[in-house]
C-alpha positions as CSV (number, residue, x, y, z in Angstrom):
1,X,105.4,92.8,136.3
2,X,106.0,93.2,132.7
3,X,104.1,92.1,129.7
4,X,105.3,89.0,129.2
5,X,102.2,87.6,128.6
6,X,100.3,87.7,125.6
7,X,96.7,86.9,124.8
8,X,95.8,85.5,121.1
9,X,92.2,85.7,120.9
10,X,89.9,84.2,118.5
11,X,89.6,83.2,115.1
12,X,92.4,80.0,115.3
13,X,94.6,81.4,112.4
14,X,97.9,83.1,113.6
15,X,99.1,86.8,112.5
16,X,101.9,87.0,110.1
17,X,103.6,90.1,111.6
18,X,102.1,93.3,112.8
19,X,99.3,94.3,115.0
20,X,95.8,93.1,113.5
21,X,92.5,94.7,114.2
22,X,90.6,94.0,118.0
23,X,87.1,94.1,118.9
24,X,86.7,97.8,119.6
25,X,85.2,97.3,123.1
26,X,88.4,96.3,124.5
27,X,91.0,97.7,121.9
28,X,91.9,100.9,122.9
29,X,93.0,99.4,126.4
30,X,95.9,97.3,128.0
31,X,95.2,95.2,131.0
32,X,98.5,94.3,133.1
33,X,99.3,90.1,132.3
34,X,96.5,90.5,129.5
35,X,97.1,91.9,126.2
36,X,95.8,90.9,122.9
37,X,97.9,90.7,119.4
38,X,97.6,88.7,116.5
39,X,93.7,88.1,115.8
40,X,90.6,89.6,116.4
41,X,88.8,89.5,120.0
42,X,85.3,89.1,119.1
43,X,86.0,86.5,116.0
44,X,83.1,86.6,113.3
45,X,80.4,83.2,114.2
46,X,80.5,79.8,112.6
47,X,77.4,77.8,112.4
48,X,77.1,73.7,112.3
49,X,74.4,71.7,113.4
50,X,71.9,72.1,116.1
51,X,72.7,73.6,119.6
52,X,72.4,71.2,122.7
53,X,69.1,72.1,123.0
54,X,68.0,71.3,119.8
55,X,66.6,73.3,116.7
56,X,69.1,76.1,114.7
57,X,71.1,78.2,116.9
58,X,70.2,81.3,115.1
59,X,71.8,84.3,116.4
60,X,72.7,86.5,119.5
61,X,73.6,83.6,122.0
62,X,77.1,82.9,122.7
63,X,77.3,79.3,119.8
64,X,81.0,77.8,120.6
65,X,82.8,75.8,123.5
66,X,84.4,78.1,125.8
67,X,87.5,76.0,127.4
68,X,88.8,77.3,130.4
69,X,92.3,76.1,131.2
70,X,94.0,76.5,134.2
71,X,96.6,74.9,137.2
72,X,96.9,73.8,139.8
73,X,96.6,76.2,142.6
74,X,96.0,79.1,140.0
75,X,92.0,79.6,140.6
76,X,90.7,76.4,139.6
77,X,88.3,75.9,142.1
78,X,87.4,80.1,141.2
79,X,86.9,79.7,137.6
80,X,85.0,76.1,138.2
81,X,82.5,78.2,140.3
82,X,82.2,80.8,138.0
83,X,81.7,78.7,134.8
84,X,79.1,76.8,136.5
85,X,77.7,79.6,137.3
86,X,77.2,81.0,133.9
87,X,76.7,77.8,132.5
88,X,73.5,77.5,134.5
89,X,72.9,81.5,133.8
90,X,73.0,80.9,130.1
91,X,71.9,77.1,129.5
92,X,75.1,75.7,128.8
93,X,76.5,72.5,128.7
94,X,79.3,72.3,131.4
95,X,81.5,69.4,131.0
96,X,84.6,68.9,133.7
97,X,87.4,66.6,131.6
98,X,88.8,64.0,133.4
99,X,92.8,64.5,133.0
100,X,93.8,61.1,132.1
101,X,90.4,60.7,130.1
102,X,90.0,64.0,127.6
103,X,87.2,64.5,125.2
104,X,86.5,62.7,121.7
105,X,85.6,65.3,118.4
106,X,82.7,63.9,118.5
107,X,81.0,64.3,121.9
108,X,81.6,68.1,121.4
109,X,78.2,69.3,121.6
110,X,78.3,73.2,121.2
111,X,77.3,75.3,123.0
112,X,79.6,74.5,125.6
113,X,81.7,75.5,128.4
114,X,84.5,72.8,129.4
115,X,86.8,73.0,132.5
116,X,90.3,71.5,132.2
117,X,92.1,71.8,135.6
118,X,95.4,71.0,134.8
119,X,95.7,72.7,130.8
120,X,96.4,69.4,130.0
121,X,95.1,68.3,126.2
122,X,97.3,65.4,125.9
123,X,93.9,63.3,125.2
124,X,92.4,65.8,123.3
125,X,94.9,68.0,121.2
126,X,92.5,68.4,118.9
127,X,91.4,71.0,121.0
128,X,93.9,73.6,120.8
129,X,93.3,73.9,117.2
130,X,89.2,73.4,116.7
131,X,88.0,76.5,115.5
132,X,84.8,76.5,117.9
133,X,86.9,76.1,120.8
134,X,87.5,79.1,122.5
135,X,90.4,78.9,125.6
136,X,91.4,80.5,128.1
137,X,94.6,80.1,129.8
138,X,95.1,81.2,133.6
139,X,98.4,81.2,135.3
140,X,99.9,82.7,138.4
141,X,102.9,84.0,140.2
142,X,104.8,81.0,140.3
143,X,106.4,81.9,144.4
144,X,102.2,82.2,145.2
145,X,101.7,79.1,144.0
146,X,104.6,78.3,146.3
147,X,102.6,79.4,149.2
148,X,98.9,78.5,148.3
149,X,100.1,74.4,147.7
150,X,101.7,74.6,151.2
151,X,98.8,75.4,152.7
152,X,96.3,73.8,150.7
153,X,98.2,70.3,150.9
154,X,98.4,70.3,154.4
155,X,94.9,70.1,155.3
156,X,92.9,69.2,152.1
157,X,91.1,65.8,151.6
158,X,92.1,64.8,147.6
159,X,93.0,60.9,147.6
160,X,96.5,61.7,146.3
161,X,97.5,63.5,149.2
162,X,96.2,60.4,151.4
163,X,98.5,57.8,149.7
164,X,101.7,56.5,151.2
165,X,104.5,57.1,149.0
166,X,107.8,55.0,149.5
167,X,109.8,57.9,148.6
168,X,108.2,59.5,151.8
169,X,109.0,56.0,153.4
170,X,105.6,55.2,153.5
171,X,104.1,58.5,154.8
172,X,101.6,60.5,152.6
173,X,102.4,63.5,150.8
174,X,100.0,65.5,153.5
175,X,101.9,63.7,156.5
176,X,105.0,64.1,154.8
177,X,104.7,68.0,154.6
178,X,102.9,68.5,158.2
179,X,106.1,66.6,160.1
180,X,108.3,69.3,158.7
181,X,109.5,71.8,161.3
182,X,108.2,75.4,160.1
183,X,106.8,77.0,156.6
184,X,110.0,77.5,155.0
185,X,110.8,73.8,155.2
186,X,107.2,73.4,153.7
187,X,108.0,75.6,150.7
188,X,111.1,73.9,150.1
189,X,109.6,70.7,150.2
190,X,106.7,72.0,147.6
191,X,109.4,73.5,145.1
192,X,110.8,70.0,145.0
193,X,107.1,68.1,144.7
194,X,103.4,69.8,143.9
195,X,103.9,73.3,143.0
196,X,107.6,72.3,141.2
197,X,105.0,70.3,138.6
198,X,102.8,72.9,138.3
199,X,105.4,75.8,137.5
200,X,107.0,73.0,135.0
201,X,103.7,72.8,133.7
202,X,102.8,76.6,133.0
203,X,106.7,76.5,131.9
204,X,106.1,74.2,129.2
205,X,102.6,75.5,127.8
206,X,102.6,76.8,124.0
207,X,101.9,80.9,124.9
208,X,102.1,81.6,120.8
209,X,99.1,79.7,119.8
210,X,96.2,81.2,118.4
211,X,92.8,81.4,119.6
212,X,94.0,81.1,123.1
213,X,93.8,84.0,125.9
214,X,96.4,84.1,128.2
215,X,95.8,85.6,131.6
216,X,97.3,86.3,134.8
217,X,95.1,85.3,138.0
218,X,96.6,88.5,139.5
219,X,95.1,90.6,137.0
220,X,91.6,89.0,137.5
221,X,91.5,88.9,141.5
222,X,91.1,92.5,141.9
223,X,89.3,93.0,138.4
224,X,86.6,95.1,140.6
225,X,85.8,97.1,137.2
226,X,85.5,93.8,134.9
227,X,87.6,94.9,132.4
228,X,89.9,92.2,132.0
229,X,87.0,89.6,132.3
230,X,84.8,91.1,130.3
231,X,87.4,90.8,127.5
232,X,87.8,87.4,128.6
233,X,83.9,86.6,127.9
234,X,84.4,88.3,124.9
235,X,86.9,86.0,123.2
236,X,85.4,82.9,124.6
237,X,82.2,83.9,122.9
238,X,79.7,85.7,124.9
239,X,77.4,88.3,123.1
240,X,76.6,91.3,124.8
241,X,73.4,90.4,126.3
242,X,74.9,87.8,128.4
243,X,77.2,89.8,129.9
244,X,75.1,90.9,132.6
245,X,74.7,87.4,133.6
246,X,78.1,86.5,133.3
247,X,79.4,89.3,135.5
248,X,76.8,88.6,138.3
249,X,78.4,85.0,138.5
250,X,81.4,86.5,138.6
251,X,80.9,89.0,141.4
252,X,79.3,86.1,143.2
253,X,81.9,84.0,143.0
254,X,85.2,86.9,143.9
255,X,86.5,88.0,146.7
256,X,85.9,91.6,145.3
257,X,82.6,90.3,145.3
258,X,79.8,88.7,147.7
259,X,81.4,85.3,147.9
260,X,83.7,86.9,151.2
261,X,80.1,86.9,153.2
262,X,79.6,83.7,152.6
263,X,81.8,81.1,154.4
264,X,84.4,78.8,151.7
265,X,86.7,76.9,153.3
266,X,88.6,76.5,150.2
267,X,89.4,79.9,150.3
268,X,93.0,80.9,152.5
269,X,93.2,84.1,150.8
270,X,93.5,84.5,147.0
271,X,94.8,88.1,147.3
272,X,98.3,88.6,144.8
273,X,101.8,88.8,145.7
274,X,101.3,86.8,149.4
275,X,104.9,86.0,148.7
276,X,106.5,89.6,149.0
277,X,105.6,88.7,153.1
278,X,106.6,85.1,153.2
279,X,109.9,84.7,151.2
280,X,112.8,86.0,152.4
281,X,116.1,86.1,150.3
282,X,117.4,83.0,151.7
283,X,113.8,80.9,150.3
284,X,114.4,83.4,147.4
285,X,117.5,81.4,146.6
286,X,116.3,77.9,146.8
287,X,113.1,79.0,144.4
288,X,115.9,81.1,142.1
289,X,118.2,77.5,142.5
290,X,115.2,75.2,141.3
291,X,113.3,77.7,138.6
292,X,115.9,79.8,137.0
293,X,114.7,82.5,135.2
294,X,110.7,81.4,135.0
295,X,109.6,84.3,136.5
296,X,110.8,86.6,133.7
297,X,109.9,84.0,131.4
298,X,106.3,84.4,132.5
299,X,106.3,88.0,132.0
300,X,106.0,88.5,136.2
301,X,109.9,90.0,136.5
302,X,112.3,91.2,134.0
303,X,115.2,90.1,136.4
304,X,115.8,87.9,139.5
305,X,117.1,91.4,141.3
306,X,113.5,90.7,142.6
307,X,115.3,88.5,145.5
308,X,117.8,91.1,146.6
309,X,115.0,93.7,147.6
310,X,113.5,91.2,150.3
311,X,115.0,91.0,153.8
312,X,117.9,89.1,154.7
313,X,115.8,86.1,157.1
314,X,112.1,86.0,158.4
315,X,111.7,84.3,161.8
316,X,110.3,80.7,160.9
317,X,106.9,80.4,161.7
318,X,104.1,78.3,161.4
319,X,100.9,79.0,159.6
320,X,98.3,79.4,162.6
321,X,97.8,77.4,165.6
322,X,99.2,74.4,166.5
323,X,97.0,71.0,165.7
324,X,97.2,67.8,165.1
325,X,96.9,66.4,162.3
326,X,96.0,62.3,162.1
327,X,98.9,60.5,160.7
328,X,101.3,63.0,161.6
329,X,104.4,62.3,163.2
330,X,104.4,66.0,165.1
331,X,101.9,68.1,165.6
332,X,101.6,71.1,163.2
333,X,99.7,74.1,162.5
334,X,96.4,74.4,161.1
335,X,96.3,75.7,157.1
336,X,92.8,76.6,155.5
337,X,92.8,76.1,152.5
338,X,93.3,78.3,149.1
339,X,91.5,79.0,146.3
């Protein structure tokens, strides 16, 4: 994976060239898919107004919105535990956006955290350039998101998935995937549907604007140290104090953490490069066919010779034991679902 991916961070005015200064904490270090050039980390504080709370918001709490922008199938169901989290941790204002809804100027109430599932500001561009809004931007290895919309579509229960389509003549999109023969024909049939709209959506995102953090899921999964979050809190706002509390939530809500002894059936695996086991060079073709050169667009390969290192064919197999599945024209195999 190279560094394809950059993080601006912070004060919502672009660099002109060169390498400007970064909040000390972090700056004499380089996190792989997380790197920060252009504008300072820890950006100096504005203040407006009255907190939600009520009464001056004085000094030492974290004072902005802290967006947190991600896609589908790339940890949103992770960071929306984790926000919430904190939120409650540090008496924030959590506010989910409703994608075909978005949020007016003025019902910003700061502090804030606000989770957009889908990085999609269409109803709110206004965002991407307020200078209290804070964002960060999660992506992930396009062929994982392959593999974790497979399995998460063919058992989970969001109404969209439950609607019959005529272009599936009349099946749902969850019937539609379950009646096809093994997991290759499953991945196939996602890099034509679900996860081909996500990867053109992480294609299409602005990675040069400023005040924006861009970060790879893979190099927060295994973030056992922190390092990579903590400079994540640190550009979204956070002072030092409520770190503590942050990282608990985190660690609480991570596989690296305690949330694999508790029981989340959301969770299939989470764990990075799942598709080094599943694709073969054959499904390696169709994904090269459909996406082109994404991958080294995204920073994760800085060639497609990626496809020639894995195996000629994988026996087609299913994913688990065979059920069945109501509506389905076969029976097919069980798939828990991913974070």
């Amino acid at each position: 994976m190279n560094d394809g991916i950059v993080c601006a961070a912070g004060t919502g005015t672009a660099a002109k060239g060169g390498e400007s200064h970064v909040h000390e904490a972090i700056a004499a270090q380089e996190y792989p898919g997380i790197r920060t050039r252009g504008v300072a980390v820890h950006a100096p504080r504005w203040t407006i107004g009255a907190s939600a709370a009520g009464g001056d918001q004085g000094h030492g709490v974290m004072k902005d919105c802290a967006v947190i922008a991600t896609h589908h199938k790339t940890g949103t169901v992770w960071m929306g535990s984790i926000f919430r989290d904190i939120s409650v941790a540090c008496k924030l204002r959590l506010i989910r956006m409703q994608r075909l809804k978005g949020i007016a100027p003025e019902a910003l109430v700061l502090p804030s955290i606000v989770i957009n599932q889908h990085s999609d500001f269409k109803k709110c561009r206004w965002m991407l350039k307020h200078p209290r809004c804070r964002i960060l931007h999660l992506i992930r290895d396009p062929r994982d998101i392959v593999l974790s919309a497979m399995r998460h579509h063919r058992t989970a229960k969001e109404d969209w998935l439950h609607k019959p389509r005529k272009a599936f003549d009349g099946l749902t999109y969850q019937q539609k995937i379950n009646g096809l023969p093994d997991d290759r024909a499953r991945c196939i049939f996602e890099m034509d549907n679900g996860a081909r709209r996500t990867i053109r959506s992480m294609r299409k995102w602005n990675y040069a604007r400023p005040g924006v953090i861009e970060c790879r899921y893979e190099s927060l999964i295994g973030d056992v140290g922190m390092t990579a979050f903590t400079a994540v809190l640190l550009h979204l706002g956070f002072e030092d104090h409520e770190l503590d509390a942050c990282r608990t939530a985190i660690r609480e809500n991570s596989l690296f953490g305690t949330v694999k002894e508790k029981k989340q059936a959301h969770i299939h695996s989470g764990a990075a490069r799942q598709w080094a086991q599943a694709f073969d060079r054959s499904l390696a073709a169709e994904f090269i066919e459909r996406f082109g050169d994404v991958l080294i667009e995204l920073g994760y390969e800085k060639d497609n010779a990626w496809a020639d290192a894995l195996p000629p064919a994988r026996e087609a197999r299913e994913t688990d034991a065979q059920i069945s599945v109501p509506g389905a024209r076969i029976p097919v195999a069980s798939a828990a679902a991913e974070a």
